[in-house]
C-alpha positions as CSV (number, residue, x, y, z in Angstrom):
1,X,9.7,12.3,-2.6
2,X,6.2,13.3,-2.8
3,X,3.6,12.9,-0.4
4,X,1.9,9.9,-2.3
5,X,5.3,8.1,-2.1
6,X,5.5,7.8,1.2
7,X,2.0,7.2,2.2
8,X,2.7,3.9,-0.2
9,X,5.7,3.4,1.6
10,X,3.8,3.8,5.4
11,X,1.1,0.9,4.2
12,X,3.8,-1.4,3.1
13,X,5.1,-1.1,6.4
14,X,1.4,-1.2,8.0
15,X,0.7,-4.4,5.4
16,X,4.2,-5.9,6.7
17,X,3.7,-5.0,10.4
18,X,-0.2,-6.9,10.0
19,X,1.3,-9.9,8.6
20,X,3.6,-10.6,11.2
21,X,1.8,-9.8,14.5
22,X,-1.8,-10.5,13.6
23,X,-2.2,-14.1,13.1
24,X,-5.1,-14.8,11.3
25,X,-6.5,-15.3,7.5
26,X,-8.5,-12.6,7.5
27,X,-5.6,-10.4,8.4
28,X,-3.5,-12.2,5.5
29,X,-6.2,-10.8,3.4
30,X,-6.3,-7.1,4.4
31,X,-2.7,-7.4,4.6
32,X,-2.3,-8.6,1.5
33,X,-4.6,-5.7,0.2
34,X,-2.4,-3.1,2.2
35,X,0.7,-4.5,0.9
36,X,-1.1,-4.4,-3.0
37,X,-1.8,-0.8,-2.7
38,X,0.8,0.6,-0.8
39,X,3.0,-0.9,-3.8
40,X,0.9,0.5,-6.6
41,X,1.0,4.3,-4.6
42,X,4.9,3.9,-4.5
43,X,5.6,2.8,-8.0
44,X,3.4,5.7,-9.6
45,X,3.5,8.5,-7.6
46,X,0.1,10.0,-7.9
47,X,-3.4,8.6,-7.2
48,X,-5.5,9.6,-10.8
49,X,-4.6,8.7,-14.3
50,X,-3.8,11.6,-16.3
51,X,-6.3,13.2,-18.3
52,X,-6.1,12.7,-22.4
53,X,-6.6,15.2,-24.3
């Protein structure tokens, strides 16, 4: 596992983690965001497109 896999998988948890303990909307928001990226990091594995040539 690479090092952009788990920093995906350590903002799902963060984005779960905010969720449940900070009750709020603007919390459901960022968490929302968190979870959103954290899930985009773990699927692809890198954070630039590749480069066409």
């Amino acid at each position: 596992m690479n090092n952009v896999r788990i920093n995906g998988i350590i903002l799902i948890t963060i984005g779960i983690a905010t969720m449940y303990f900070l009750e709020d909307e603007k919390f459901d928001i960022l968490s929302g965001i968190i979870l959103g990226l954290g899930l985009g990091l773990t699927i692809t594995g890198r954070y630039r497109k590749r480069k066409k040539f």
